[in-house]
N, C-alpha and C positions, 0 to 999 in steps of 0.2 A: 405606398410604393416603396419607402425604404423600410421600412419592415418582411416586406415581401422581397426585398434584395437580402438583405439579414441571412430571412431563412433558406433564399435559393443558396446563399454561400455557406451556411450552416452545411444543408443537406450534400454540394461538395466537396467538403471536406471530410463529410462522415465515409463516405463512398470512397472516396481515396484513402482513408484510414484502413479502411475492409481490404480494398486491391493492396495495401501496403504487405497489411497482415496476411492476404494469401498468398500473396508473391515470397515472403518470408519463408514462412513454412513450407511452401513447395521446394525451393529450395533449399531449406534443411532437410527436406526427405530424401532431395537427390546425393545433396555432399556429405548427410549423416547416417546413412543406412538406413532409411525410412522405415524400411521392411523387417529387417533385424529388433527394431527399437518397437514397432509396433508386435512384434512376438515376446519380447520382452513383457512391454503392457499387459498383456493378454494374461501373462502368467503370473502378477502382484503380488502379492501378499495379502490377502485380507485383512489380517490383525497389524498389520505393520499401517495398512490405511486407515484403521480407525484409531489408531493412534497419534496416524498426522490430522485425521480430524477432530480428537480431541484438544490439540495442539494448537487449529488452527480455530476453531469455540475458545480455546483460553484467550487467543489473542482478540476477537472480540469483544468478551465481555472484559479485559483488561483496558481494551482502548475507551470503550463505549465510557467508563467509569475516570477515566482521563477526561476525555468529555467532559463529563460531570462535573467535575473538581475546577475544571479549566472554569467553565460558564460559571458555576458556584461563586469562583473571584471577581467575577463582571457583571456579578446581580444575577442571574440567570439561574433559576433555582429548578433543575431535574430531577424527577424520582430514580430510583435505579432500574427502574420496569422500564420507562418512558424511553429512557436515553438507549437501554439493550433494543429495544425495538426498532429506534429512530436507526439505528447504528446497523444492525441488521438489513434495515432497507436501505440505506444509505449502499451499505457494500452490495446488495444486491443489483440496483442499479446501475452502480460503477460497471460492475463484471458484465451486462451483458445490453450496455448502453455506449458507444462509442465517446471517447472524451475521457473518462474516468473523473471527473471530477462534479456528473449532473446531480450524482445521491446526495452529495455532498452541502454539493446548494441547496437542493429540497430539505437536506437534514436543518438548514440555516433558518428556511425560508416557514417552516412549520414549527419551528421553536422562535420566532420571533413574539411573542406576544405580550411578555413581562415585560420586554426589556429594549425592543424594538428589533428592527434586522441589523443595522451596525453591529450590535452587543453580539446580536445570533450569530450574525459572519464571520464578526471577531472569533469568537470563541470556537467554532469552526476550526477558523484558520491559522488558528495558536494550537491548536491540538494536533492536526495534521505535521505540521509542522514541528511539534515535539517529536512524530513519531519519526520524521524523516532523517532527522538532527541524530537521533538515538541509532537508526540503522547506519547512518552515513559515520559516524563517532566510533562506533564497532569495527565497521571496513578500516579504519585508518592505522585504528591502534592494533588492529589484529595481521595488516601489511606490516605494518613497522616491527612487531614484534618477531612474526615469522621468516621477516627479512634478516633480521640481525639475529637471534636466537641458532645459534647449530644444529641441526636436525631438522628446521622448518623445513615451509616449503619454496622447493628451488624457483624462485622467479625470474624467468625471463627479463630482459631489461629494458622491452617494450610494454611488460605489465608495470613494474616498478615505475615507468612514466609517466603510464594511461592512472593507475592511484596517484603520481601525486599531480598528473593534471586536475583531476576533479575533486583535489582535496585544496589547491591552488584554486581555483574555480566557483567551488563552496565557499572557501574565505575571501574568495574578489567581490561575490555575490554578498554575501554580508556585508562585505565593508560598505559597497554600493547601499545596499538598503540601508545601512546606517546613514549613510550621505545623504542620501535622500531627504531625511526631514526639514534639513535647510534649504529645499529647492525653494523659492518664493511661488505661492500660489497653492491653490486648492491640494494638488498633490502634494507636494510637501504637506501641509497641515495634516493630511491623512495617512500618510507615512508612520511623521510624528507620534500621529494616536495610536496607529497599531503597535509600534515599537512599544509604548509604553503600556499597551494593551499585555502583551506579549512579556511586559516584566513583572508587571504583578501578577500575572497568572500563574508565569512558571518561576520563577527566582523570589517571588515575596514569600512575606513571613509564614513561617510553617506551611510555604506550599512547595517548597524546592526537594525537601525530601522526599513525599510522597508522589511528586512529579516524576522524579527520578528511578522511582520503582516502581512508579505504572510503564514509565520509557522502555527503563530493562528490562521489564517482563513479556513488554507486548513483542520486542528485537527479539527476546532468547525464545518466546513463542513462535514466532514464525521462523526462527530459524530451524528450529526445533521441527518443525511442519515438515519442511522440505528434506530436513535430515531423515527421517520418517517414511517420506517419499519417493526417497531414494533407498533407502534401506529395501523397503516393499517391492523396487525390481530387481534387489541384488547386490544392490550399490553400498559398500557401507564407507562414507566419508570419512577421513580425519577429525578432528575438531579442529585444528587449522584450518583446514578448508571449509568445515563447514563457519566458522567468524571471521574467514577474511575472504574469501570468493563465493560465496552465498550471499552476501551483500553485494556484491558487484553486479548478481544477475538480478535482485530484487530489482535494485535500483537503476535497470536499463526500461524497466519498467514505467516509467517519469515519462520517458519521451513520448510525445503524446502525436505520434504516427500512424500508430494501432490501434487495435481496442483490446483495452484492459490490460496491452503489453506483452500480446500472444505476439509471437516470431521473434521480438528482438529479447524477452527471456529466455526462449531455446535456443536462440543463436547465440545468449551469452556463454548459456550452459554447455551448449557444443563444444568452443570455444577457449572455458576458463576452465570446469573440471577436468580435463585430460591434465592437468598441472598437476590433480590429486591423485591420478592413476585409471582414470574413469576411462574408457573408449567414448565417441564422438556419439553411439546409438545411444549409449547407456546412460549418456548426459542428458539427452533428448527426449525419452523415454522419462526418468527422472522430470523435468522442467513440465514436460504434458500431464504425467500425471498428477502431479504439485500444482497445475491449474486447471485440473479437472475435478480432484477435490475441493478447491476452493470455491467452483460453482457450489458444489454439492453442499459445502458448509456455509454458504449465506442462502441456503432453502428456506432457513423460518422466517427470513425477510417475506418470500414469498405467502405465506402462508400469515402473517401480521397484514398483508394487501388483502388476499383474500378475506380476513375478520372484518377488518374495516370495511372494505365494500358490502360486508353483507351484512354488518348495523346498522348501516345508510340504507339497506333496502327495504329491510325489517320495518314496517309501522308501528310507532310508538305504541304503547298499551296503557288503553283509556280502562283504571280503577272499576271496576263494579259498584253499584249505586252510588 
């Protein structure tokens, strides 16, 4: 019976995640030119999209390989095939599975075998969380810079609040989770251990560097994606804009209302690039098509399900004599 309560509140929440996301979007088609942005789309660029989806493959296999390194420090020893695949279906599932975080556990939950599932989830959840640390570190230093720098960009001074709310926010949350280890009791101890999971991974010996460069690769990748994606309807960003309000719309993506972060993406985008000269369609248009290709670029996840289901159907093959 409480299992069955579980999934009846599972299955409400997912439902309400859906209505959240179409009520979103409905709404930015009415207050963003819906029609204007969808003529836009129409008319893309080809080569400007195959270049955010090469952009949006380096950010892959740069994360998947993060991974690796991450689990490699906690016992967990991955090939680089193994990890690009598990990584693959991991985002596959995120994108078109309400929650954004189920590929993620299955990524946990199928690599558990070395080293158990703690180690699998650890390393998991240190790797995520490198990537998030790396996008959120970008938005900060790239506010701060173009705030004070001459020429930046002009910010309003209810954006200037809204960055350093969530960079106040970010560091109340850390302090918290640092706090944490000393609660007495189960959680505490596990706290504890991720913390210290989380140091050897990314700050021990000879792993801080190369941490560091899969971080910045996978951020300047996806930011890279979207500048792409934007370019493809016409849009061509600053680079101010694109490292300090292309992080802002990433990361409305977190909020786990939607699925996958469709409406409150375009509605940051509607939103935050008119700061860089964009109209409210052209931002819109941009953030859609930046998550249209992003399905399109976790296909081989799809296609690593299909192999696998069809080795498990396939009948072993009994040698001759």
């Amino acid at each position: 019976m409480a299992s069955q309560g579980v999934g009846r509140r599972a299955v409400i929440v997912r439902l309400l995640q859906a209505l959240v996301t179409i009520v979103l979007l409905v709404l930015l088609w009415q207050v963003a030119d819906g029609a204007d942005a969808l003529q836009v789309l129409l008319s893309a660029n080809p080569w400007f999209m195959l270049a955010a989806l090469a952009a949006l493959t380096l950010h892959t296999v740069l994360a998947a390989e993060r991974w690796r390194l991450t689990a490699g420090a906690l016992g967990l020893t991955l090939g680089r095939g193994h990890a690009l695949r598990e990584y693959y279906l991991a985002q596959l599932v995120n994108q078109t599975v309400p929650g954004g975080v189920v590929g993620d556990a299955g990524r946990a939950v199928r690599s558990r075998e070395q080293a158990g599932l703690t180690v699998a989830a650890q390393a998991v959840i240190v790797e995520r969380f490198a990537g998030q640390v790396a996008v959120l570190a970008t938005m900060i230093i790239a506010v701060t810079v173009t705030a004070l720098i001459p020429g930046g960009l002009d910010w309003p001074g209810w954006m200037l609040g809204l960055a350093a709310a969530i960079t106040l926010a970010s560091l109340a949350g850390l302090g918290l989770l640092l706090a944490a280890r000393f609660v007495p009791g189960r959680f505490g101890v596990r706290v504890a251990e991720l913390s210290r999971t989380a140091a050897i991974a990314l700050v021990g010996r000879r792993l801080w560097l190369p941490q560091l460069a899969l971080s910045a690769g996978t951020t300047a990748s996806i930011l890279t994606a979207f500048a792409f994606s934007a370019l493809a309807i016409g849009l061509s960003l600053p680079f101010g804009a694109i490292v300090a309000l292309v992080p802002l719309v990433l990361l409305t993506m977190l909020i786990p209302i939607t699925i996958s972060g469709w409406g409150l993406r375009e509605g940051a985008a509607a939103a935050l690039l008119p700061l860089a000269g964009a109209t409210a369609s052209e931002s819109l248009a941009a953030s859609v098509l930046f998550g249209l290709l992003g399905l399109v670029a976790v296909l081989p996840g799809a296609a690593f399900v299909w192999m696998s289901a069809r080795s498990r159907r396939e009948p072993a093959r009994v040698p001759n004599g």
